[in-house]
ZAMARGU-4260 file (C-alpha; in steps of 0.2 Angstrom, whole numbers, plus 5000, padded with zeros to 4 digits):
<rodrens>
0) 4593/4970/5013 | 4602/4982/5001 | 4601/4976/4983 | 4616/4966/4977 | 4625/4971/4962
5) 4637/4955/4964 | 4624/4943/4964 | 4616/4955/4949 | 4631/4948/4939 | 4636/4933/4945
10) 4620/4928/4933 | 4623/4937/4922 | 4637/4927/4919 | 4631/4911/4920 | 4621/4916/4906
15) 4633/4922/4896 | 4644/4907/4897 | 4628/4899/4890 | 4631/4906/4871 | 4652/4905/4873
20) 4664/4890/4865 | 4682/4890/4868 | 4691/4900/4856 | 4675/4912/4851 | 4680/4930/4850
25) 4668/4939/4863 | 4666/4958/4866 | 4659/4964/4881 | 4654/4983/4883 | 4647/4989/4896
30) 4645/5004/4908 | 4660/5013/4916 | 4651/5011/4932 | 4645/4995/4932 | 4654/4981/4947
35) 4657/4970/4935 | 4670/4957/4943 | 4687/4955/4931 | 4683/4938/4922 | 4697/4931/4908
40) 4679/4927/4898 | 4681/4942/4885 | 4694/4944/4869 | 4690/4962/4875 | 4682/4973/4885
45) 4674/4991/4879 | 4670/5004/4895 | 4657/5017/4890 | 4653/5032/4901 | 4633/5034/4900
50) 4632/5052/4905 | 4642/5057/4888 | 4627/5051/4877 | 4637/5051/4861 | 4649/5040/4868
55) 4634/5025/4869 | 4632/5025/4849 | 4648/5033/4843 | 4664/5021/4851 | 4674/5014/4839
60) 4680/4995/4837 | 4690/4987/4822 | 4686/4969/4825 | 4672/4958/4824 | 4667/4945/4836
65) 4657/4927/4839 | 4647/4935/4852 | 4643/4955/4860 | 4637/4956/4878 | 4630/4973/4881
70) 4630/4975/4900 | 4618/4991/4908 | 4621/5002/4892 | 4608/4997/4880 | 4593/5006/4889
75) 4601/5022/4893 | 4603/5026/4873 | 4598/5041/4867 | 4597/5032/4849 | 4594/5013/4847
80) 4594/5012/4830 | 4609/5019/4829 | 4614/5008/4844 | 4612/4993/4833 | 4618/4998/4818
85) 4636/5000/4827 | 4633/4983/4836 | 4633/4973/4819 | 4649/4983/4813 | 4657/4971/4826
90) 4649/4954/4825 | 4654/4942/4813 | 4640/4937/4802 | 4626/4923/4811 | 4637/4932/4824
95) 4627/4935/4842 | 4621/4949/4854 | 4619/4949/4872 | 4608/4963/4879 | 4603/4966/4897
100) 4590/4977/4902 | 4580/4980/4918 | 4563/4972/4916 | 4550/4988/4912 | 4538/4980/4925
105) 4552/4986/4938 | 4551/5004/4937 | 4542/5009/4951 | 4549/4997/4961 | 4565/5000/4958
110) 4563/5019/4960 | 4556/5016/4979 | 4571/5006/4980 | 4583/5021/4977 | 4571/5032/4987
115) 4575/5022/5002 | 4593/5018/4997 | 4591/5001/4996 | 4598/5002/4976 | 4611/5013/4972
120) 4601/5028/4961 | 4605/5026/4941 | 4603/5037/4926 | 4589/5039/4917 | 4583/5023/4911
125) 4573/5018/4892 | 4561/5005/4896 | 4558/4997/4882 | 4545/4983/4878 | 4554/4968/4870
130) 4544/4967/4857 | 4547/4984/4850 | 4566/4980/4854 | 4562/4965/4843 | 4555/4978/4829
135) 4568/4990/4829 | 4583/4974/4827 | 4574/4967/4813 | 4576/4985/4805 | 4596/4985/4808
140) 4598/4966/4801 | 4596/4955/4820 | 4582/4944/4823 | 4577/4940/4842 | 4582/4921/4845
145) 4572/4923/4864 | 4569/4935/4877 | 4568/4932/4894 | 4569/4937/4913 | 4580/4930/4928
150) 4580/4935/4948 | 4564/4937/4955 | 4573/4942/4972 | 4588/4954/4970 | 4594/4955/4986
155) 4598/4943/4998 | 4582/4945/5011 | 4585/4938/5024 | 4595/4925/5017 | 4582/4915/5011
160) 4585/4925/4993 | 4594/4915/4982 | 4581/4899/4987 | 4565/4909/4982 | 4576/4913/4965
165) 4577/4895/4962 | 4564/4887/4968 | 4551/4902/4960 | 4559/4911/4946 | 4558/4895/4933
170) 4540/4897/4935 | 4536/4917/4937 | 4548/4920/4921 | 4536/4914/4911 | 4526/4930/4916
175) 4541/4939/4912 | 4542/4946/4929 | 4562/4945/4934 | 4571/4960/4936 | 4582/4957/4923
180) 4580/4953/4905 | 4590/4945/4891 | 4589/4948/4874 | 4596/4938/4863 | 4598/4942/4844
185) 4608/4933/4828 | 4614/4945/4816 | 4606/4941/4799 | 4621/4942/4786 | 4618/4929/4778
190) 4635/4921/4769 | 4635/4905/4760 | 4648/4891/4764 | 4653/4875/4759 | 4656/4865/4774
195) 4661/4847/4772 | 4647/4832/4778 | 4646/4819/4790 | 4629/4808/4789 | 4629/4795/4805
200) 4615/4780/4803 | 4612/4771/4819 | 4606/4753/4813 | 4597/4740/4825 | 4589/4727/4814
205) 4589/4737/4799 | 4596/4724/4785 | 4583/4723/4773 | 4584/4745/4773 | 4601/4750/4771
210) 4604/4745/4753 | 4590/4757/4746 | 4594/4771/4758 | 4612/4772/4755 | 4607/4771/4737
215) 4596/4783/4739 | 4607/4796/4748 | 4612/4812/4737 | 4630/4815/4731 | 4636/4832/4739
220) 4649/4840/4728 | 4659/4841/4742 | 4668/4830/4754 | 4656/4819/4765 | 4657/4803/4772
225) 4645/4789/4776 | 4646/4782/4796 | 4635/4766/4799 | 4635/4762/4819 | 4627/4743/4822
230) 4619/4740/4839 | 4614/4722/4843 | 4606/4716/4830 | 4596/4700/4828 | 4599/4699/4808
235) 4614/4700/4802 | 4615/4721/4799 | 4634/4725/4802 | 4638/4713/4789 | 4628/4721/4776
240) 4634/4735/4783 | 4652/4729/4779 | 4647/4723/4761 | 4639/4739/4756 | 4653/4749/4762
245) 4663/4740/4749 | 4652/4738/4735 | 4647/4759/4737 | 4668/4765/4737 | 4662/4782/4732
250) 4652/4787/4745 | 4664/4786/4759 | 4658/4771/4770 | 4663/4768/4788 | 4655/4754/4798
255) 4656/4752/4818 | 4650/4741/4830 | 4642/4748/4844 | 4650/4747/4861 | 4635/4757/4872
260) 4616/4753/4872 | 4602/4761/4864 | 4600/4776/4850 | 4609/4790/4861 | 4626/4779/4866
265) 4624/4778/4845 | 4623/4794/4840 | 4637/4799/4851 | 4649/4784/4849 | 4647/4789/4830
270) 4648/4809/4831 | 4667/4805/4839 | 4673/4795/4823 | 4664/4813/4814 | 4678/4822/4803
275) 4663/4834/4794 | 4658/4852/4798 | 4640/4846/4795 | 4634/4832/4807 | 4616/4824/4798
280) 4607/4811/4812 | 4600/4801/4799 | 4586/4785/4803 | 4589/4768/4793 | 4571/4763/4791
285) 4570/4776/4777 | 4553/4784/4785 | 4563/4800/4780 | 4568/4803/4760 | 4585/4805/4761
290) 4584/4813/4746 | 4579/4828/4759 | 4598/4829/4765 | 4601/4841/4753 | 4591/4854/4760
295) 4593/4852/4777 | 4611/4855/4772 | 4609/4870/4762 | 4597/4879/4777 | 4613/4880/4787
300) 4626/4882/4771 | 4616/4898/4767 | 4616/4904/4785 | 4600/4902/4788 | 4601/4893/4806
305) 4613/4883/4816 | 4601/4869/4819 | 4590/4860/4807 | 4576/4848/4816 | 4564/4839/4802
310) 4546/4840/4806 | 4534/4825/4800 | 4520/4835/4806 | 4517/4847/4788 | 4512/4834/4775
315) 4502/4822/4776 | 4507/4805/4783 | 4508/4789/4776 | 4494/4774/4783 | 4502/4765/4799
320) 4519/4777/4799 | 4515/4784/4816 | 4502/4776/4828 | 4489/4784/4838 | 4498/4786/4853
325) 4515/4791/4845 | 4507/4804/4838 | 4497/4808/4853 | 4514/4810/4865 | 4522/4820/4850
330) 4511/4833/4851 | 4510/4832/4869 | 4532/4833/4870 | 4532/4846/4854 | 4524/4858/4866
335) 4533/4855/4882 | 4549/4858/4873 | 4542/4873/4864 | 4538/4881/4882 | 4555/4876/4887
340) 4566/4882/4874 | 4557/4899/4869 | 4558/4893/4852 | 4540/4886/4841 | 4544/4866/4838
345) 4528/4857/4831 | 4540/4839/4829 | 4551/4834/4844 | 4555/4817/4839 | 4559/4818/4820
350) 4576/4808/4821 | 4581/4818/4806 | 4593/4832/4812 | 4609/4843/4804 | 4621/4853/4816
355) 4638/4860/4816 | 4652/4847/4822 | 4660/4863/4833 | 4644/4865/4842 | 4646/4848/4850
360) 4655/4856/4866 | 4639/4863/4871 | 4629/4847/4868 | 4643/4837/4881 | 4640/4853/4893
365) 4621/4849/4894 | 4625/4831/4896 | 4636/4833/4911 | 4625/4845/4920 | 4606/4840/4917
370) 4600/4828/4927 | 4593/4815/4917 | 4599/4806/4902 | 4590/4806/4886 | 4587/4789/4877
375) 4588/4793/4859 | 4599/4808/4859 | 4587/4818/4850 | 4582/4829/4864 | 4600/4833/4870
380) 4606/4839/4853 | 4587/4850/4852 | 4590/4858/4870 | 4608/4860/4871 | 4607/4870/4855
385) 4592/4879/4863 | 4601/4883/4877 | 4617/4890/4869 | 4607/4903/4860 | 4607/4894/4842
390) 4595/4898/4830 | 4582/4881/4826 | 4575/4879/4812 | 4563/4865/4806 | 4562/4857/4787
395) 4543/4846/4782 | 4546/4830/4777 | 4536/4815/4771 | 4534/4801/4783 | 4535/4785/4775
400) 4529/4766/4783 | 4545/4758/4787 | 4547/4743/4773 | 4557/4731/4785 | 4558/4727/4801
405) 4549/4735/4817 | 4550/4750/4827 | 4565/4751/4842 | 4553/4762/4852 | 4543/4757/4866
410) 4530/4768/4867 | 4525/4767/4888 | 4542/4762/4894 | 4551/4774/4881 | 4537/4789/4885
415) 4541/4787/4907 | 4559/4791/4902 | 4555/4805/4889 | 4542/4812/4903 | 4556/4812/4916
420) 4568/4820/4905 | 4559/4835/4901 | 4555/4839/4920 | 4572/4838/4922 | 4578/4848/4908
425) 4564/4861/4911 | 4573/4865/4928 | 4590/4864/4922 | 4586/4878/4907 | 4577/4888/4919
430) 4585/4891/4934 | 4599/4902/4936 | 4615/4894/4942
</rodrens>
């Protein structure tokens, strides 16, 4: 019943292939004597010998990467401060770290394992409280994205081990009680870019709104295109869709007919005809300004997240823009998802959203592997980029009666299917693979 360091890192790597694109740089330092298995993951690999302390906050790296993994190092530092300050001499800016760290609440147990010599005994361990680790980062320019715990059960017991993981640990992490704990931080040098813009419209019945809201739309003073994507419509929507993308030249129209059914098969149909950095989801019954895509823009241009959701929850709402029990189940979702994700959400279903084109590999990813499908394509696009590590922000915005037309959304038939979702996406984010 000897603790396994195999099955220590074969989670550790699942969770690190959470946060990694294709063609990221990523460097991994870790202890000399750790067992960790060769993997052609990492751009490089830093061994650091723990018993020569200087060696933890003094080696020496000329590169900078997408993302750090610190593997059974961090908490034998003698200085952490200093610790930090040398990571973010290697990570690019809005670059990512990686910590692991035994869970403090595993001390003593951990020490009876090594009396027995059912662990193999370690150094001298730091324990420290994620929430000073949170203090001390903030002080070397990172701020915590999320912390949290895997493996309840670290050795195989009997065989029934890896089931009590992951059929318990999705619940018990939530009281931060796995043996191992991941820290993951965003380095806060903040350097503004101009990236170009794609603004995608889904459109169902919408004709008497797109006129005013492409009007409506700001001019960016850099490249950015326009892309309309018609579902079956009873008026006649595409074709003032085609008209408007010829009398409106200088904003860069294209208009698509939709193949796939509902919101989500829209969004994504129209993400693949995307050239822009920025991706905006933008609603065409003009219950959102568009006058706000400026700023949504400009959070992420400055550095400031890698995800912006709107939230229609701040001001004040306009009479009849959201009904009782849309607003009742938007509050109910906004918290689901917020335990979920380990990031504060208080609107879930704004359709208003601005992400980075070359994140959409971690969006399919989420697709393929969770278990059910999500009908507005809202919810993949919030817990995809939760679960690669990104950073989410949310921008208020004003929520307007729609002027024409009536809502797509069913509100009990629509809610069943959100409700399923969310049990389903829960277990996926939560359970170690």
């Amino acid at each position: 019943m000897k603790i396994s360091s195999n099955k220590f890192y074969s989670n550790h790597l699942s969770e690190i292939t959470r946060f990694y694109s294709d063609g990221d740089d990523v460097l991994h330092i870790l202890n000399k004597s750790s067992n960790f298995p060769d993997d052609n993951l990492f751009t490089r690999t830093i061994f650091i010998d723990p018993e020569i302390k200087e060696d933890i906050i003094n080696f020496s790296n000329d590169d900078r990467y997408d993302l750090v993994v610190v593997t059974d190092l961090f908490e034998l530092s003698d200085d952490i401060y200093k610790f930090f300050n040398q990571l973010s001499t290697f990570t690019k800016p809005n670059g990512k770290v990686m910590i692991t760290s035994i869970n403090p609440k595993w001390n003593r147990l951990l020490s009876f394992f090594e009396y027995f010599k059912l662990k193999n005994r370690t150094s001298k361990r730091n324990y420290i409280h994620p929430k000073k680790i949170d203090n001390i980062a903030k002080s070397t320019g990172f701020e915590l994205i999320y912390n949290h715990t895997r493996q309840l059960i670290p050795f195989k017991f009997f065989g029934i081990g890896s089931i009590i993981n992951k059929v318990m640990e999705f619940i018990f992490m939530y009281f931060n009680f796995g043996i191992k704990t991941y820290s993951l931080f965003r380095l806060e040098n903040y350097s503004k870019e101009v990236y170009t813009k794609s603004i995608i419209i889904p459109a169902k019945n919408e004709e008497g709104n797109l006129e005013e809201l492409i009007e409506r739309i700001p001019a960016f003073e850099n490249y950015y295109e326009i892309i309309i994507i018609c579902g079956d419509s009873e008026d006649n929507t595409y074709e003032k869709s085609i008209e408007i993308s010829k009398n409106h030249g200088e904003k860069n129209i294209s208009v698509f007919m939709q193949e796939s059914r509902g919101k989500a098969g829209a969004v994504y149909e129209a993400i693949d005809h995307c050239t822009g950095d920025l991706i905006t989801i933008l609603d065409a019954d003009i219950s959102v300004d568009p006058e706000t895509l400026s700023s949504f823009n400009e959070i992420i241009e400055n550095g400031y997240a890698d995800f912006v959701n709107g939230t229609r929850l701040i001001y004040g709402k306009e009479q009849n823009a959201m009904r009782f029990l849309n607003n009742l189940g938007n509050l109910f979702f906004q918290f689901i998802i917020s335990l979920v994700i380990k990031q504060k959400l208080t609107d879930s279903l704004c359709g208003t959203k601005v992400f980075k084109k070359k994140n959409i590999e971690h969006i399919y990813k989420w697709q393929d592997k969770n278990l059910a499908k999500d009908p507005f394509g809202d919810f993949d696009l919030i817990f995809s980029s939760a679960y690669s590590g990104q950073k989410i922000l949310e921008y208020p915005v004003h929520y307007r009666s729609r002027k024409y037309g009536k809502t797509q959304i069913s509100r009990f038939r629509d809610g069943w299917k959100l409700l399923f979702y969310f049990i389903s996406s829960f277990f996926y984010f939560n359970v170690s693979k």
